[in-house]
C-alpha positions in Angstrom: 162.0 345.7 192.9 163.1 348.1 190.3 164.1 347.6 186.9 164.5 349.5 183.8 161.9 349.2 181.1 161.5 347.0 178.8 164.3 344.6 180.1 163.6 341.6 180.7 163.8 339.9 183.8 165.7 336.7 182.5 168.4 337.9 180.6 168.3 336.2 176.9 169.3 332.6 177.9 165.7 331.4 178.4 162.5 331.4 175.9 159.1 330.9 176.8 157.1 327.7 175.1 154.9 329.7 172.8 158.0 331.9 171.5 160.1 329.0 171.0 157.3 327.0 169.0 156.9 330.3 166.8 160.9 330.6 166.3 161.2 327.0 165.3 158.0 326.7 163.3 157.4 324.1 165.5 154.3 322.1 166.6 153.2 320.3 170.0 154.3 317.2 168.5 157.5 318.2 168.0 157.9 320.3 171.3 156.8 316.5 172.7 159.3 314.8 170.6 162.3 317.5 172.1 161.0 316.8 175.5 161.6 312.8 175.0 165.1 313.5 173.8 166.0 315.4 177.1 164.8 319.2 176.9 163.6 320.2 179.9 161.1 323.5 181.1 161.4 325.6 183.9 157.6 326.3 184.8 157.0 329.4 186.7 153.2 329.6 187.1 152.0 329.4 183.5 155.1 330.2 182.0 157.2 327.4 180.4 160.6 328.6 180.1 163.0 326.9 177.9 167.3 327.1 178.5 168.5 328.0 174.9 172.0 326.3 175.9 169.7 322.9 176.8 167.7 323.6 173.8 171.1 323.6 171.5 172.2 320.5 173.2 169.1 318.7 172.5 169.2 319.5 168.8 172.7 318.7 168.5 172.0 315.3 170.1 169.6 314.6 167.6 171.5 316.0 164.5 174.5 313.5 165.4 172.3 310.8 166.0 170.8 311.2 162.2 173.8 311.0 161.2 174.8 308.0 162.5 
């Protein structure tokens, strides 16, 4: 398969577990807490891939539900 350098092979709408937990300043804790409220990984071998739409859902879930 060929493809250009340095582009990646998923296109921007997934993150991978340790970039997401660096991005959010996030701990495991907290990664668990987002996967009891719905957020849900791709794994492709060791990779944990994260959907930043899913990811925006779940947070937006839980923002409205502080507010309530």
């Amino acid at each position: 398969m060929n493809t250009p350098d340095k582009v990646p092979l998923i296109l921007g709408r997934y993150v991978n577990q340790q970039t997401l937990m660096k991005e959010l300043h996030i701990g495991f804790d907290t990664l668990k807490m987002l996967h009891l409220n719905g957020l849900e990984a791709v794994i492709i071998g060791r990779q944990h891939l994260y959907d930043l739409e899913d990811l925006k859902n779940v947070l937006n879930q839980l923002k409205s539900a502080e507010h309530k």
